[in-house]
VMD Tcl script that draws the C-alpha trace (Angstrom):
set ca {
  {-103.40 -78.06 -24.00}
  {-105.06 -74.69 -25.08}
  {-107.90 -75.65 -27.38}
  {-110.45 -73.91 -29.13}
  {-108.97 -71.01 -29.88}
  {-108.03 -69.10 -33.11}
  {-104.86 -67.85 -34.12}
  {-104.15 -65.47 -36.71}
  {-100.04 -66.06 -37.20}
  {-98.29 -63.60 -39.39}
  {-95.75 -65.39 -40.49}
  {-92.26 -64.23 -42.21}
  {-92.22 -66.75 -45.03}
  {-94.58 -69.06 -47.23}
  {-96.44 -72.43 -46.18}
  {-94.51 -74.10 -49.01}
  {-91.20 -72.65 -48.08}
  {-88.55 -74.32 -45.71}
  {-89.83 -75.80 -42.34}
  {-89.07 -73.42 -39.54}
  {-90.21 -73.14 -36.10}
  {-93.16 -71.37 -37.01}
  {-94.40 -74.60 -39.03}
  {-93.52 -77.17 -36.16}
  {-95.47 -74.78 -33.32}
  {-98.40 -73.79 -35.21}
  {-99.33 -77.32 -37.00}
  {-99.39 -78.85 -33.17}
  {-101.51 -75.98 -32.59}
  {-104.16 -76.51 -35.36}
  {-104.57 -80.31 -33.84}
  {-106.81 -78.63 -31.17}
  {-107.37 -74.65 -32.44}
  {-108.31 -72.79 -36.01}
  {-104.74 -71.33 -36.90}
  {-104.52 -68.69 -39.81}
  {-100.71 -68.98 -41.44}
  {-100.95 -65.75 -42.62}
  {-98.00 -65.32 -45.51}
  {-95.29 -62.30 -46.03}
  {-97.49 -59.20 -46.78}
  {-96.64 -57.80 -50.62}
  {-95.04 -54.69 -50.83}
  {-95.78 -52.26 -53.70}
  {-92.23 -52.99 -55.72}
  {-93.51 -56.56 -55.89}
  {-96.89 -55.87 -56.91}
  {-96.13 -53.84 -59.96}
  {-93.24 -56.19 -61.08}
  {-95.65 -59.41 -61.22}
  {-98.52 -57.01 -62.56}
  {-96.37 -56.03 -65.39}
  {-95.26 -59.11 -65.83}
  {-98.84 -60.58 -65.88}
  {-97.69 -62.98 -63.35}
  {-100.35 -62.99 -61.44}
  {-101.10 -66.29 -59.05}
  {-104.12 -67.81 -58.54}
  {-104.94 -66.54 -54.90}
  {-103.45 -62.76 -55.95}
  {-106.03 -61.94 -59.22}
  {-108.64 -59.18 -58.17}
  {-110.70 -61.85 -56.44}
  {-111.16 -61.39 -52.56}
  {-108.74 -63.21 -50.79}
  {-109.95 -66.81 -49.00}
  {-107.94 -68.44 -46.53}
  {-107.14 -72.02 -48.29}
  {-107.58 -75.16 -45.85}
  {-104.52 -77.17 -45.81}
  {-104.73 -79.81 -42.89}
  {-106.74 -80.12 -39.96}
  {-107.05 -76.85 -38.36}
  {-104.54 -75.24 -40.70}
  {-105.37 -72.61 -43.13}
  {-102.93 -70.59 -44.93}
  {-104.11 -66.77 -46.14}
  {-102.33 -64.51 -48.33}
  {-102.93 -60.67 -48.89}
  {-103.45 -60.02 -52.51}
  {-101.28 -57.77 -54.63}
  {-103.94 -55.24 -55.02}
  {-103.42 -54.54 -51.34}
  {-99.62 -54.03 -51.16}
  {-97.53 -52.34 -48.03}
  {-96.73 -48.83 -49.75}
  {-94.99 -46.35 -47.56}
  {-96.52 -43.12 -49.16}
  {-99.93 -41.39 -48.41}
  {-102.71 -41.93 -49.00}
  {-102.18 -45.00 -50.91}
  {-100.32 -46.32 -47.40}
  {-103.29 -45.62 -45.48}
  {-106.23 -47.22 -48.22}
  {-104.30 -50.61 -48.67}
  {-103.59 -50.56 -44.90}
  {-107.43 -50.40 -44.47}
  {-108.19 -52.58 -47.40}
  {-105.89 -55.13 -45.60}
  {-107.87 -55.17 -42.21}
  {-111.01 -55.36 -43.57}
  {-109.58 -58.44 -45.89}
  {-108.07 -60.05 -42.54}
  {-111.15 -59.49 -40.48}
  {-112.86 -61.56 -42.90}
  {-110.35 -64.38 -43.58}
  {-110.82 -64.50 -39.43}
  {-114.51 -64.95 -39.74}
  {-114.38 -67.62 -42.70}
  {-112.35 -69.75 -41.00}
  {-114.92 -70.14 -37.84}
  {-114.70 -69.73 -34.38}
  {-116.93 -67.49 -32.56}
  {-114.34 -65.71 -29.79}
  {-112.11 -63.21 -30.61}
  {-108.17 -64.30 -31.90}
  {-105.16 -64.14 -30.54}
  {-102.50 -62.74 -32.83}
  {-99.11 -64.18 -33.21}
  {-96.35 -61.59 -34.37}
  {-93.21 -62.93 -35.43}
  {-90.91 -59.86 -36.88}
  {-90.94 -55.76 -35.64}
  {-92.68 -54.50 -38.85}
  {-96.17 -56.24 -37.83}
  {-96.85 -54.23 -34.94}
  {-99.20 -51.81 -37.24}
  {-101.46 -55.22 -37.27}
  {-102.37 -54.86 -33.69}
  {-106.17 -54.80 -33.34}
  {-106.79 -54.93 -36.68}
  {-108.66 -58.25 -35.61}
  {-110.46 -57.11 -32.39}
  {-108.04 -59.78 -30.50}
  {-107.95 -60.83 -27.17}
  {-103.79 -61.13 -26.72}
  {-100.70 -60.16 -28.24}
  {-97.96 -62.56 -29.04}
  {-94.31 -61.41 -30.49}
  {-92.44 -64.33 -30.64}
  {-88.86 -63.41 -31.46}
  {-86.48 -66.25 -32.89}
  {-83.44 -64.57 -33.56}
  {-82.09 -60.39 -32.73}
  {-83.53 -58.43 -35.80}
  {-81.75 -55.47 -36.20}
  {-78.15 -57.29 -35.84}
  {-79.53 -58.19 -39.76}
  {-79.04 -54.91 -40.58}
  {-75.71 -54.16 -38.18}
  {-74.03 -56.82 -40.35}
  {-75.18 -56.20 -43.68}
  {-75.90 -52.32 -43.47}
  {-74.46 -50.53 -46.98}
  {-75.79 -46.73 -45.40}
  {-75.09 -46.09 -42.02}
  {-76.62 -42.85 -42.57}
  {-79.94 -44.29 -42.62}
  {-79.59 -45.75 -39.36}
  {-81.83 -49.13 -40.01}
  {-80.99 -50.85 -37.34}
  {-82.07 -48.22 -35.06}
  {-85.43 -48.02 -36.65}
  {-85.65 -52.16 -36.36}
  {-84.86 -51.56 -32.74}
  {-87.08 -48.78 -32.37}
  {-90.34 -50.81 -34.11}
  {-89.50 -53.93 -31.61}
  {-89.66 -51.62 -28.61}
  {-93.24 -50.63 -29.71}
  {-94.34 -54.15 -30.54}
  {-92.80 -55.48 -26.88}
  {-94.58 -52.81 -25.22}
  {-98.18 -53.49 -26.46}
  {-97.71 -57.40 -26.65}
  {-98.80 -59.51 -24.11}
  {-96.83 -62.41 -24.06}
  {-93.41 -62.72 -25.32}
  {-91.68 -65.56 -26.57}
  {-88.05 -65.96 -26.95}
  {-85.55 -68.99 -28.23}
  {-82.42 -68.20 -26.53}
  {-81.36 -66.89 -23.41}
  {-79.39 -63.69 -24.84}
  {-82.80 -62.62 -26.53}
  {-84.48 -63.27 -22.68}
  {-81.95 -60.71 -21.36}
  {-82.59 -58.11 -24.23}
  {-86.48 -58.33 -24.53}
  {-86.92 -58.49 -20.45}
  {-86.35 -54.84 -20.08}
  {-89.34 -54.03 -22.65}
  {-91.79 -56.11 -21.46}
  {-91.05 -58.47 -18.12}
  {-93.67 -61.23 -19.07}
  {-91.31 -62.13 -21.54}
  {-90.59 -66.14 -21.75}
  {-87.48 -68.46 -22.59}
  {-89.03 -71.04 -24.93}
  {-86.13 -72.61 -26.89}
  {-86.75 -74.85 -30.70}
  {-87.04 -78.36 -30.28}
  {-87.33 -81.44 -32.45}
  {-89.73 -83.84 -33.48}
  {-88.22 -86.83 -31.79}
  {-90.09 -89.83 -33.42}
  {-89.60 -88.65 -36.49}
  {-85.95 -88.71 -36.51}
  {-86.30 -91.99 -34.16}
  {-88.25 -93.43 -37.05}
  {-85.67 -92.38 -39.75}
  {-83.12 -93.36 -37.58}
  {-84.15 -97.44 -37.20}
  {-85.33 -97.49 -41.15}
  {-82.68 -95.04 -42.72}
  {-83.32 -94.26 -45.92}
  {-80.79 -92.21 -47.85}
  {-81.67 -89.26 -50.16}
  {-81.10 -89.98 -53.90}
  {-79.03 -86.87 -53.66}
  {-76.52 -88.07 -51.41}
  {-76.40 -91.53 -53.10}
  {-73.04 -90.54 -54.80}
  {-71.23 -88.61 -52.35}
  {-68.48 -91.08 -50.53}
  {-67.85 -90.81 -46.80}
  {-66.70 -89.51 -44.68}
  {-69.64 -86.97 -45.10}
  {-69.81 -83.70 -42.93}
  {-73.10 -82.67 -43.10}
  {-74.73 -78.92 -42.65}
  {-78.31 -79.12 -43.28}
  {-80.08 -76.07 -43.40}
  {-80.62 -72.50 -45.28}
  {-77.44 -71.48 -46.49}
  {-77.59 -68.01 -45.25}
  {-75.16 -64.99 -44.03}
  {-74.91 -66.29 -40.80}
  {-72.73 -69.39 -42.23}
  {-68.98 -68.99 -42.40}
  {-68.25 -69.66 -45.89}
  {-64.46 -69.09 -45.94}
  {-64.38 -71.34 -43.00}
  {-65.81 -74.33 -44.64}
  {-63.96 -73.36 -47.92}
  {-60.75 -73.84 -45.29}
  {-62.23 -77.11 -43.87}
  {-62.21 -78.31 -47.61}
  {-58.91 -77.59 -48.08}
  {-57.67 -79.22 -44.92}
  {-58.75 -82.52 -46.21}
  {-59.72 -83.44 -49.46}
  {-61.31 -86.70 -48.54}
  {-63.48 -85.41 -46.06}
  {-66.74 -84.52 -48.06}
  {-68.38 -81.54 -47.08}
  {-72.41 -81.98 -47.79}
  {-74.80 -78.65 -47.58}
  {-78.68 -79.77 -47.30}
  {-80.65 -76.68 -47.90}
  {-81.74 -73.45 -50.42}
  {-79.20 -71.00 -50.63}
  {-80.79 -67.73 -49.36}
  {-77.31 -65.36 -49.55}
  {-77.72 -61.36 -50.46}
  {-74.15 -60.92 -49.54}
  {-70.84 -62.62 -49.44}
  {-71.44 -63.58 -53.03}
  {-67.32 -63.69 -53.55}
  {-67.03 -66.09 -50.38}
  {-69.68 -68.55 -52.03}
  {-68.29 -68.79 -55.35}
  {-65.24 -69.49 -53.76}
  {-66.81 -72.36 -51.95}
  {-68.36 -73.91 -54.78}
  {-65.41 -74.26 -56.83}
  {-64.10 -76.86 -53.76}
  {-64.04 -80.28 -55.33}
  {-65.41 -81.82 -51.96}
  {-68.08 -79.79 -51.32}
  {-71.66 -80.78 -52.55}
  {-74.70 -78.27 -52.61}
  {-77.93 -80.14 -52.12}
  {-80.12 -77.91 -52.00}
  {-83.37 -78.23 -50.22}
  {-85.15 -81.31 -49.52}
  {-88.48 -82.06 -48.74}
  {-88.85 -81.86 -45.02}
  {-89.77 -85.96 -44.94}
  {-86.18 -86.69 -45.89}
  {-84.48 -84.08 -43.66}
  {-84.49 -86.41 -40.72}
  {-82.82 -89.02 -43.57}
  {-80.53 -86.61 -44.85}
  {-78.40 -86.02 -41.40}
  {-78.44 -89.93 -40.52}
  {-76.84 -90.19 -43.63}
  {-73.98 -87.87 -42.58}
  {-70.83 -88.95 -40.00}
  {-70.42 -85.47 -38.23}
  {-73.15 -82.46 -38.01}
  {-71.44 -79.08 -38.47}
  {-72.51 -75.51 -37.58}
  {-69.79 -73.74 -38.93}
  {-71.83 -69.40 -37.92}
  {-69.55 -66.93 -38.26}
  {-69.30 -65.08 -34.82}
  {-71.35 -61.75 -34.19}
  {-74.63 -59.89 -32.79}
  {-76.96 -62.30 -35.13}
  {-75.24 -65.45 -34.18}
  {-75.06 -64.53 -30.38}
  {-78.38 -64.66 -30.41}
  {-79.56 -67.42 -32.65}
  {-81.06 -71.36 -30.86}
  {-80.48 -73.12 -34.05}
  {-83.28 -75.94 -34.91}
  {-80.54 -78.05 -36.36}
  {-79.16 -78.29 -33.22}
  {-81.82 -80.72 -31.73}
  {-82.34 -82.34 -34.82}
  {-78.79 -83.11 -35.20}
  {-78.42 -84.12 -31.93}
  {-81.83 -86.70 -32.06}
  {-79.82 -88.43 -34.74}
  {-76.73 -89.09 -32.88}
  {-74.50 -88.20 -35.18}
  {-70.85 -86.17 -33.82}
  {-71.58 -82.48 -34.11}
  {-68.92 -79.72 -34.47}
  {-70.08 -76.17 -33.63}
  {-67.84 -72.92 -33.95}
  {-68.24 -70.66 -30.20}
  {-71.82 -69.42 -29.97}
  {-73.94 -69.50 -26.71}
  {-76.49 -71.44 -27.89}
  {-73.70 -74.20 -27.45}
  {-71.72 -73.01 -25.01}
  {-72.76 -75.44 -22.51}
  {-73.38 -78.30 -24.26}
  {-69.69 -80.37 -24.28}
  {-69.46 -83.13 -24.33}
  {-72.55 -83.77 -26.46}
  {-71.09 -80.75 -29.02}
  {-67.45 -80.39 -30.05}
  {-67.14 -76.47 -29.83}
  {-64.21 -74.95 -32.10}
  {-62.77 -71.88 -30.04}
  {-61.41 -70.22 -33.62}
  {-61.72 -71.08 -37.07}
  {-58.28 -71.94 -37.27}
  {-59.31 -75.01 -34.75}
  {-62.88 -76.07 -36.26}
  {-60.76 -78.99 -38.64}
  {-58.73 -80.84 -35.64}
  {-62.57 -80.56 -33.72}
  {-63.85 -82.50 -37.11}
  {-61.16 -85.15 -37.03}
  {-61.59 -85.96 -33.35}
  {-65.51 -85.66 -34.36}
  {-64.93 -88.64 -36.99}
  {-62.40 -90.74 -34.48}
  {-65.45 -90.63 -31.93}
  {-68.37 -91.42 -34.77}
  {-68.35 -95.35 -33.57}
  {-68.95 -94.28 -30.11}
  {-72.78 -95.89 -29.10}
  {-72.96 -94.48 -25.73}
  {-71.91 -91.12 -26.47}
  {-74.37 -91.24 -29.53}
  {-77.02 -92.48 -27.05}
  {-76.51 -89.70 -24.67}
  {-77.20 -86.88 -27.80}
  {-80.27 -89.30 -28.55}
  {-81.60 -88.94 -24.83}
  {-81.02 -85.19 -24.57}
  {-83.18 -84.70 -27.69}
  {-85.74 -87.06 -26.33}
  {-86.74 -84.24 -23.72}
  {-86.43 -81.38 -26.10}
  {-89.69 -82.17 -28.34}
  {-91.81 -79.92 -30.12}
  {-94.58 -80.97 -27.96}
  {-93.30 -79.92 -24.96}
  {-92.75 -76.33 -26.66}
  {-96.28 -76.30 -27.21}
  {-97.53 -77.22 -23.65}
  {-95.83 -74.47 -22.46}
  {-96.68 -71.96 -24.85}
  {-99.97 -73.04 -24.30}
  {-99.19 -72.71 -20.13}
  {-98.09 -68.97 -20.73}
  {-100.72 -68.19 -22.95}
  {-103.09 -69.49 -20.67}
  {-101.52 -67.92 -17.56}
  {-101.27 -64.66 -19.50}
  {-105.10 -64.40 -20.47}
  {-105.95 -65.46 -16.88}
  {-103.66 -62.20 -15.72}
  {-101.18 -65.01 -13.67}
  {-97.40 -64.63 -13.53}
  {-95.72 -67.58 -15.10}
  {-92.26 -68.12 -14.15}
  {-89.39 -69.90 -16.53}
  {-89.93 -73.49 -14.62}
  {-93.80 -73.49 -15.72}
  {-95.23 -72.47 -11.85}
}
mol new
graphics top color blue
foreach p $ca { graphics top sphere $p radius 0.5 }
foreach p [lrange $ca 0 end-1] q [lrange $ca 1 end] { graphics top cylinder $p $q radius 0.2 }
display resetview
């Protein structure tokens, strides 16, 4: 295990915010390193809203920005509103510079006497790069960026998902090491930059072991009856709304349970639509101690994405986690599942996802078949991810090829 090192991780969403893959990977990290969870950068929009609004937080007055310690290892950093991303000269350039000088120091306060390694997790941070004087490069992509805006784009005039494309191509030229979650994103990022790694999400086993032998059910789920089909997650555009608003419709007792913050910009019509089932319950999010509590308290796991470029690409986390529970899980035709039968029922069409739930439910009693989910999980752990992140980053500093079996 890679140890006294620092990290500086910029990081596409909050400490506080929903447990990602980001939060697993870099808390293992911190047991051993300095890591710096550096949070979404502020753009100028947002700036001048909360300055008019005199909402100013704590860590964003006109102070100078200190990392705050949050565990061992951990600390969290945040670039204040003063210094927001503004895409117009010269005011572009001084915040830019502001921001370096502000990261630099961050780096220094939290200790550590060699230079970082930076961790890059989304296209727009390649204008980061040596900022901190590092020694490596890391992009680690989870999911295919610019299919974000081939889905969603309103002006195809302004090309955006060219530009996302043509920002990643930068960043996977100067990185270092690449890190990918799912074999489709291996075959795209290769091309760019050949020491580019499969490293899929995992799951922390023990936890959902734990939960598992002492179950104990979220007060949120107390009144929903079985049988219970469980999605736990953000509810985001890659979900097929109009396919679980038909799997409510196919059977009013099944009881369709969504665990998670609804994050939607789009398909606003589709949701509403959804909500007004009488058999479908919206959680929302729970803390990330009761996740693992949540899905044991469900009969069948679902992972109802709709099918295109974001969802080819995706490894969901759920995945693992649903499958260290146990519980039946029903998928609709993605690769991240396309080898996976029998331990996932895969729906070829929508139109098939509600006879994959009933024969989901008819195998629920099933031990062994439960057991064999449990035992896949059991060698899918998050720290195994880290041992061979740590591998490749070790390899990669040392100038030594690393191939996808570790050698």
């Amino acid at each position: 295990m890679l140890s006294d090192q620092t990290f500086v991780c910029l990081t596409p969403e909050r400490w506080n915010g929903l447990w990602r893959n980001r939060h697993q990977l870099l808390t293992r990290f911190a047991r051993h390193n300095r890591v710096l969870w550096v949070e979404p950068r502020p753009y100028l929009s947002e700036a001048l809203h909360s300055m008019r609004a005199r909402r100013l937080e704590a860590d964003h007055t006109l102070a100078w920005p200190r990392p705050q310690h949050v565990q061992d290892g951990l600390f969290v950093y945040r670039d204040p509103l003063w210094l927001p991303l503004s895409g117009r000269p010269p005011l572009r350039q001084i915040t830019a510079w502001g921001r370096g000088l502000a990261l630099r120091a961050a780096v220094r306060q939290i200790g550590g006497g060699q230079a970082p390694i930076l961790w890059l997790f989304r296209p727009d941070q390649g204008d980061v790069i040596g900022q901190c004087g590092e020694q490596m490069v890391i992009y680690h992509a989870v999911d295919e960026y610019a299919a974000y805006e081939m889905e969603f784009q309103a002006d195809q005039a302004a090309n955006r998902p060219g530009r996302v494309q043509a920002l990643e191509q930068t960043i996977l030229r100067r990185a270092d090491l690449v890190l990918v979650t799912s074999a489709p994103l291996l075959a795209a990022k290769q091309a760019w930059q050949p020491n580019t790694h499969l490293v899929p999400n995992g799951v922390d086993f023990a936890e959902f072991a734990a939960a598992l032998a002492h179950p104990q059910e979220p007060a949120a789920l107390a009144a929903v009856p079985h049988p219970r089909l469980g999605f736990v997650g953000a509810i985001n555009e890659k979900v097929d709304l109009r396919l679980l608003s038909a799997l409510a419709a196919a059977n009013r007792a099944w009881q369709i349970v969504l665990v998670g913050p609804v994050t939607l910009r789009y398909n606003l019509d589709d949701l509403a639509e959804l909500r007004a089932q009488p058999n479908v319950h919206f959680v929302g999010a729970l803390p990330v101690t009761q996740v693992p509590h949540a899905i044991a308290a469900c009969d069948v796991c679902l992972m109802p994405y709709r099918i295109n470029a974001w969802t080819h690409h995706i490894s969901p986390l759920k995945l693992y986690e649903y499958l260290a529970i146990g519980r039946p899980i029903v998928s609709t035709a993605i690769p991240a599942v396309a080898d996976m039968a029998p331990l996932v029922g895969m729906a070829p069409d929508a139109a098939a996802f509600p006879g994959q739930v009933e024969l989901a439910l008819r195998q629920a009693p099933d031990e062994a078949a439960a057991a064999a989910r449990r035992q896949f999980a059991a060698g899918q752990t998050w720290d195994a991810r880290v041992e061979r992140i740590s591998d490749l980053i070790v390899a990669t500093l040392a100038g030594r090829p690393v191939n996808e079996k570790g050698d």
